[in-house]
C-alpha positions as CSV (number, residue, x, y, z in Angstrom):
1,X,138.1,112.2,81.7
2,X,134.6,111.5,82.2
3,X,131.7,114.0,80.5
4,X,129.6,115.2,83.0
5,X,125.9,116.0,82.4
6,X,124.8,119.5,83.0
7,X,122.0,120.3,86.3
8,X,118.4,119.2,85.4
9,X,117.0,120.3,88.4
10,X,115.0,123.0,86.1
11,X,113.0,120.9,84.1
12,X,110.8,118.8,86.4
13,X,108.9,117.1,83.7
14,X,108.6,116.5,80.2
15,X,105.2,118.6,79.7
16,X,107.2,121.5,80.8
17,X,110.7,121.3,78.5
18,X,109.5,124.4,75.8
19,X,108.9,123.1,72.0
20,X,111.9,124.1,71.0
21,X,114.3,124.2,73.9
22,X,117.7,123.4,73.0
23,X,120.7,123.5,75.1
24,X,121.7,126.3,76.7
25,X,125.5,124.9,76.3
26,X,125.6,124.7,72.7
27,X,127.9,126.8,70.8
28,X,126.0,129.6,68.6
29,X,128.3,128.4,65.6
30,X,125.4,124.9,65.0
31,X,123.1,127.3,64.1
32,X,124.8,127.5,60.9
33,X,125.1,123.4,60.2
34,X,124.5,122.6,56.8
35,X,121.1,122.0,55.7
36,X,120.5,118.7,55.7
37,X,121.0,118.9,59.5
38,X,119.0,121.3,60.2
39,X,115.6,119.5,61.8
40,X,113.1,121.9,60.7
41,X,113.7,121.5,57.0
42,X,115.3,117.9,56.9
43,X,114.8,116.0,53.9
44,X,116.9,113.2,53.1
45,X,118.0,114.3,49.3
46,X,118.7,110.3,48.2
47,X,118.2,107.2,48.8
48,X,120.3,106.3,51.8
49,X,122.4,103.6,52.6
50,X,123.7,103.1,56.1
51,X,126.1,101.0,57.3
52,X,124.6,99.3,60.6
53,X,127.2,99.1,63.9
54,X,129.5,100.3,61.3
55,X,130.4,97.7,58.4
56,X,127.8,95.1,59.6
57,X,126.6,93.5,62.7
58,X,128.1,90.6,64.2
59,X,127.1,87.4,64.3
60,X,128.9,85.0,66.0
61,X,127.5,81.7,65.2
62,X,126.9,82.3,61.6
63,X,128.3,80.4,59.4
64,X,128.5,83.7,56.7
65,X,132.2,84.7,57.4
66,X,130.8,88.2,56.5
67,X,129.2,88.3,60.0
68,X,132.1,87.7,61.7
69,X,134.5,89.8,59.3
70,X,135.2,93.2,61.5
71,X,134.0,93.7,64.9
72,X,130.8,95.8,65.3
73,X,130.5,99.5,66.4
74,X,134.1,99.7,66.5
75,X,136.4,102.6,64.7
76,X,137.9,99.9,62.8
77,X,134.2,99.1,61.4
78,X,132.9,102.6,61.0
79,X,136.3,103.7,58.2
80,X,136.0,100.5,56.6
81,X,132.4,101.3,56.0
82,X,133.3,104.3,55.0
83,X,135.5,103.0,51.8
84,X,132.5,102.4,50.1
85,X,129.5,104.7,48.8
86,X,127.6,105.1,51.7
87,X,125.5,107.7,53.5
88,X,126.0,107.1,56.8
89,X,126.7,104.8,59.6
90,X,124.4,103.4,62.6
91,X,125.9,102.6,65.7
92,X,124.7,102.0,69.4
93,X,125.1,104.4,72.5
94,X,124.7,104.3,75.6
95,X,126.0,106.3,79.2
96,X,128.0,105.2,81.6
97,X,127.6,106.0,85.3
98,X,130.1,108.3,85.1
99,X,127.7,110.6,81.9
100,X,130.3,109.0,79.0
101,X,129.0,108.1,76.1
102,X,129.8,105.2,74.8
103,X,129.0,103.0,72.1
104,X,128.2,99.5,72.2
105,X,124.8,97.4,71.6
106,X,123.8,94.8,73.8
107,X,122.7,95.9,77.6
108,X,125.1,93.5,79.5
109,X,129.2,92.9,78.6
110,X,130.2,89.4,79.4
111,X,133.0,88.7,80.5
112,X,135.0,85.2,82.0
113,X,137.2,85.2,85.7
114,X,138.4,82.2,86.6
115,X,136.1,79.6,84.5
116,X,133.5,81.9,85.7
117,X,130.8,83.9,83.7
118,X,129.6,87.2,84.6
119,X,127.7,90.1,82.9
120,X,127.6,93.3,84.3
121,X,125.5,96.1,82.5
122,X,127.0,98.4,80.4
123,X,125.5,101.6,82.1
124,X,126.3,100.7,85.6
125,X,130.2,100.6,84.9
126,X,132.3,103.5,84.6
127,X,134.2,104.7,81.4
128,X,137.8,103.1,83.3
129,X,135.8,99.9,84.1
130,X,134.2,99.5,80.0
131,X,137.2,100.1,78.5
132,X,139.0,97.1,79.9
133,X,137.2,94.5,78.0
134,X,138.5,93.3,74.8
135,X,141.7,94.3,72.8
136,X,143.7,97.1,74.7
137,X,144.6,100.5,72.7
138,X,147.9,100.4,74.8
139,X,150.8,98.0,73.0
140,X,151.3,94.9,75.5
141,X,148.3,95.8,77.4
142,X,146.1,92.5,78.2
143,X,142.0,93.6,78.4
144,X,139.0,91.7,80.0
145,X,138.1,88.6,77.7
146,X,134.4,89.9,76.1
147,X,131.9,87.1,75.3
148,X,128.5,87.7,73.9
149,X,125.3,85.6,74.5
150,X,124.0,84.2,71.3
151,X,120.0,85.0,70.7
152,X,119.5,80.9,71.7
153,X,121.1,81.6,75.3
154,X,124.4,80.3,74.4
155,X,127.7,81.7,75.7
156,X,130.8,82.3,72.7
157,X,133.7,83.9,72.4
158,X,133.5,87.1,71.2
159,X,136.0,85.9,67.5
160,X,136.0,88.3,64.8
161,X,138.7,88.2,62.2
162,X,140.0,92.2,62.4
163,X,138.8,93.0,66.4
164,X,139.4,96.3,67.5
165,X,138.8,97.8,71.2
166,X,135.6,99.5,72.8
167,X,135.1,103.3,71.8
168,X,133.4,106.2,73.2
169,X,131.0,108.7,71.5
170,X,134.1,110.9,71.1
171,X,136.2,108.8,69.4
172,X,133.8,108.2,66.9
173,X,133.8,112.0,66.1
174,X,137.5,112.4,66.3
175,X,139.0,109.3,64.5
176,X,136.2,108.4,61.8
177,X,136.2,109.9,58.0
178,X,134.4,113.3,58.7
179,X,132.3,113.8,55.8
180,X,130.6,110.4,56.8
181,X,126.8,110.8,58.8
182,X,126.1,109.1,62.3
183,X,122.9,107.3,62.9
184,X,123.1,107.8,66.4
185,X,120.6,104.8,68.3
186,X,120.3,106.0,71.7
187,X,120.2,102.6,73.4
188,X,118.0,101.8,76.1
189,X,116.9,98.5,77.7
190,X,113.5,97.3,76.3
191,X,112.5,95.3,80.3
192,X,113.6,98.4,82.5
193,X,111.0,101.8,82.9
194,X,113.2,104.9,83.0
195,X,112.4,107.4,84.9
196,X,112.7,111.3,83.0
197,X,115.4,112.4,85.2
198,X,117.1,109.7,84.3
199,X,116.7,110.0,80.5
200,X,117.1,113.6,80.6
201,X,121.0,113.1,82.5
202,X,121.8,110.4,79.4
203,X,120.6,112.5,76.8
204,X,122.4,116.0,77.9
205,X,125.3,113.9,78.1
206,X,124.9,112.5,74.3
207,X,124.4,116.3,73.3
208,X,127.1,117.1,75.3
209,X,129.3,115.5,73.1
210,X,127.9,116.1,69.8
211,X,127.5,119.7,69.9
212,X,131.1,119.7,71.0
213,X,132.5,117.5,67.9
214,X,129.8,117.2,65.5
215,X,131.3,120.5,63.1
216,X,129.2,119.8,59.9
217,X,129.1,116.1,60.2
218,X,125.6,114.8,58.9
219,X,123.7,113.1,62.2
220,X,120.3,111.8,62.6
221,X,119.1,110.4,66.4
222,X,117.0,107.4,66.6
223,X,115.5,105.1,69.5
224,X,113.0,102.5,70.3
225,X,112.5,104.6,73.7
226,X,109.4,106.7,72.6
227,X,110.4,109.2,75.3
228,X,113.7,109.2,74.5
229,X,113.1,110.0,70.9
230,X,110.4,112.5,72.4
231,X,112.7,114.4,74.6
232,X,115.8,114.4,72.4
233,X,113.5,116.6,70.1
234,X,112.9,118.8,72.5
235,X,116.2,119.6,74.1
236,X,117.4,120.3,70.4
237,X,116.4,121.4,67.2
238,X,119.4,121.1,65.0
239,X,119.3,117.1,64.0
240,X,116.3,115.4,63.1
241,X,114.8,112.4,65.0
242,X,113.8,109.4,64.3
243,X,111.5,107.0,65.7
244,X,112.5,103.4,65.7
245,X,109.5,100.7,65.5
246,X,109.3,97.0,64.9
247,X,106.8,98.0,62.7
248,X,103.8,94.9,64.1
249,X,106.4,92.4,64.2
250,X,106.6,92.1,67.5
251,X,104.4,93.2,70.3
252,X,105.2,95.4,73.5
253,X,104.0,96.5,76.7
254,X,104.3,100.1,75.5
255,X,101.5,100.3,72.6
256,X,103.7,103.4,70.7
257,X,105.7,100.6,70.1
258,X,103.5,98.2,68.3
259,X,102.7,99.5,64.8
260,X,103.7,101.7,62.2
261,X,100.7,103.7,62.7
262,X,101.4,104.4,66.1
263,X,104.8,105.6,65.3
264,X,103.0,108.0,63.1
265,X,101.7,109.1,65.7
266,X,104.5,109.3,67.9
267,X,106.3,111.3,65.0
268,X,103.4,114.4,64.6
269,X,102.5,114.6,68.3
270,X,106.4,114.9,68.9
271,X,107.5,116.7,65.9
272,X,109.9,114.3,65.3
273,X,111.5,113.6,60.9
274,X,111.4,110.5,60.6
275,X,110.4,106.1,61.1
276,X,113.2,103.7,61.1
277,X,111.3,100.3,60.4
278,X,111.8,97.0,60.8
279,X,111.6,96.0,56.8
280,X,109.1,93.3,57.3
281,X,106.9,95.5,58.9
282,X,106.7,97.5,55.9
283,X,106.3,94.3,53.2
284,X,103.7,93.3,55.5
285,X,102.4,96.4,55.4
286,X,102.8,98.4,52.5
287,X,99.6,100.7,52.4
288,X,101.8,102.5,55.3
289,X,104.5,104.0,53.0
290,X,101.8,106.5,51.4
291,X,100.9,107.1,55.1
292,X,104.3,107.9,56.4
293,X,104.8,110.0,53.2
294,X,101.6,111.9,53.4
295,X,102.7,112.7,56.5
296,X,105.9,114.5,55.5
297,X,107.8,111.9,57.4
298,X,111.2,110.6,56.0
299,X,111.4,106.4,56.1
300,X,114.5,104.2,56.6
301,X,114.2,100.6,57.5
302,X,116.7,98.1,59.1
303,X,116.7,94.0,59.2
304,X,118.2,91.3,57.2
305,X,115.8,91.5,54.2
306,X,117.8,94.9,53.8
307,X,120.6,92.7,52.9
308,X,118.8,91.4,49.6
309,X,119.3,93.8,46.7
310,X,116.4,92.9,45.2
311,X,114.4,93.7,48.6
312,X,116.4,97.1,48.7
313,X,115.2,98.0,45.1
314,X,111.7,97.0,45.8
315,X,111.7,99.5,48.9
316,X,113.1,102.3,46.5
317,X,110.1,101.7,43.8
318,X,107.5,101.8,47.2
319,X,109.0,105.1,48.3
320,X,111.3,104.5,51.1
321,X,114.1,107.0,51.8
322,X,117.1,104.8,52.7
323,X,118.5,101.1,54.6
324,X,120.7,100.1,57.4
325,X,122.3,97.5,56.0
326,X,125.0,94.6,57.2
327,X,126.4,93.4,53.7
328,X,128.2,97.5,53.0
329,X,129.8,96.5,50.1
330,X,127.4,94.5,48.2
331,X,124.7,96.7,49.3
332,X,126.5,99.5,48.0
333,X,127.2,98.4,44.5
334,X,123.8,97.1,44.1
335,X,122.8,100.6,44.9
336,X,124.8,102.1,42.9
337,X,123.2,99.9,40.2
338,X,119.9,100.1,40.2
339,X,119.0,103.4,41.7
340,X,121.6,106.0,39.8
341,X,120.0,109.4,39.1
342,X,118.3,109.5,35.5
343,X,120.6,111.5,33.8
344,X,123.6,109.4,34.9
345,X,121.9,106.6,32.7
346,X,121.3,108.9,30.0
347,X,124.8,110.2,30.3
348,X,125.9,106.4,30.0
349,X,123.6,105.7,27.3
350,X,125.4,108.2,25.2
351,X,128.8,107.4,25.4
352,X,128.0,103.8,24.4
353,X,131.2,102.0,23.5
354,X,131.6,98.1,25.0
355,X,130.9,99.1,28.3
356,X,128.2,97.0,29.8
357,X,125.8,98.5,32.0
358,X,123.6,96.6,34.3
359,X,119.6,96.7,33.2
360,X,117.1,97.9,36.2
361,X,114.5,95.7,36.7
362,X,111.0,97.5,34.7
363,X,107.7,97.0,36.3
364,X,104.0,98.8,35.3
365,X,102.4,100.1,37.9
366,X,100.1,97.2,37.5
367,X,102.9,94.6,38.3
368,X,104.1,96.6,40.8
369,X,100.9,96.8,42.5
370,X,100.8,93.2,42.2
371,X,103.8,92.4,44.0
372,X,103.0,94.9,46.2
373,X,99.9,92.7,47.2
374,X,102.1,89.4,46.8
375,X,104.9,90.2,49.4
376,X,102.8,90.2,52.6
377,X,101.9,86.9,52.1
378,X,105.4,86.0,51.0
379,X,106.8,87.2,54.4
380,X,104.6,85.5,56.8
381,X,106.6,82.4,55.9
């Protein structure tokens, strides 16, 4: 059955949605969440590692079997993520005509009739018509072939060694390991201007479900849409948001979007937690960390240099909170590593014996400031 967004017709515009406005459908039982959902006094306790779409990101026409290993933002991906020692997962969602939420990450599914390509967009289908692509929950039940566009404009098959079918926002909640946080992305379409009705009817509907299924479940929103992020802070105050930035690496219309000191901005005029950067935004930029931090803003970062453990521990030593990462398992174990709580080394250290236990890398502040200086210029080639 298709959710279905609650009247708007009351709040005209953004200026006039109250501070701390929350919906008026939400049970009275959220307001006792566990703390690290609660917005106001969010911290993030550790440093994070999240799974993103799940167990990694596909990518089809790499020849690293790892990209093609589980399909993306599937429940199959999200519990196999969650077989390691991770925080969290990041997936995609976005609303279909019909106020479902759903997730999945490009704008367009493509699809094949006949010898003939097509791509219809994901938020202009209803739930019945999105569901029909790819492999069928129903035994003997043939779905849509799916096909994805490859970054260079090419057309593949949509191959991934375990697939599993298209989910919904709900089945997330109901079928994935509960003590496991969602990075929820709200997904929006860089080229297209959205109107607030409009992102206020997708949004209610998100929150619709969440409140709904979310019990204690860990959850943190995120979106490139700065008035998505904006307005999701304002319709509810019991899971932080996050603003998601390229960080200077690429350049937009929308100037919020274009550096990490605009999406400081963007985080204290809107109240929201957090930055979720592209990494090589911050290694280009380092001198932004102390500024996101001395703003009492939490830092995550996404992109493939988050697949390097030696580009994760160098984020940890500069004072970022967490990564979305695509390589879970050897993400993890690095992790797990390098950055284990003091005493656990001590506590290690102790019991001695023929154990072997992996040395951290040791850098003086004056080495680290030198690398510190050394990686912009490293990443602009």
């Amino acid at each position: 059955m298709a959710l279905k967004a609650v009247h708007v017709s009351d709040v005209p515009s953004l200026d006039q949605v109250p501070e701390n406005a929350s919906l008026t459908l939400c049970p009275t039982r959220f307001s006792t969440v566990v703390e690290f959902n609660k917005a106001a006094a969010f911290k993030i306790p550790k440093f994070l590692v999240a799974g993103h779409r799940g167990h990694g990101m596909n990518v089809l026409q790499s020849s690293d079997k790892r990209m093609k290993a589980i399909k993306e933002n599937s429940i199959v991906s999200f519990n196999a993520a969650a077989k390691y020692q991770i925080d969290f997962i990041e997936f995609d969602v976005q609303v279909t005509k019909d106020d479902c939420p759903v997730i999945f990450h490009d704008d367009f599914i493509l699809s094949e009739d006949n010898g003939t390509i097509f791509e219809k967009r994901v938020t202009e289908l209803s739930l019945s018509e999105f569901i029909c692509y790819g492999p069928q929950k129903e035994p003997g039940k043939q779905g849509k072939p799916l096909l994805r566009k490859t970054k260079d404009g090419k057309i593949v098959n949509w191959n991934v060694e375990t697939d599993d079918s298209l989910c919904t926002l709900q089945d997330a909640f109901q079928k994935v390991e509960p003590t496991l946080g969602f990075n929820i992305e709200l997904k929006f379409d860089d080229h297209v201007v959205y109107q607030q009705d409009y992102l206020i009817r997708v949004l209610q509907a998100i929150l619709m479900v969440v409140f709904e299924y979310a019990e204690n479940r860990p959850i943190i929103f995120s979106s490139f849409q700065p008035d998505a992020a904006l307005l999701v802070r304002k319709l509810q105050s019991t899971y932080p948001v996050f603003f998601l930035t390229n960080g200077g690496t690429e350049t937009f219309y929308d100037v919020r979007r274009n550096s990490l000191e605009e999406a400081i901005k963007v985080c204290l005029e809107g109240g929201l937690q957090g930055i979720v950067s592209e990494v090589k935004g911050i290694f280009k930029n380092p001198g932004a960390v102390n500024k996101i931090k001395d703003a009492k803003l939490s830092l995550l970062t996404y992109g493939k240099l988050n697949n390097v453990s030696e580009a994760v521990y160098m984020q940890h030593l500069m004072g970022v909170d967490g990564v979305i990462v695509d390589l879970v398992p050897e993400i993890t174990e690095a992790v797990s590593d390098l950055i284990k709580p003091a005493k656990v080394d001590e506590e290690e250290n102790l019991k001695g014996g023929d154990k072997q236990v992996k040395a951290k890398p040791q850098f003086s502040q004056k080495e680290l400031s030198f690398l510190l200086k050394l990686i912009p210029e490293l990443i602009q080639h």
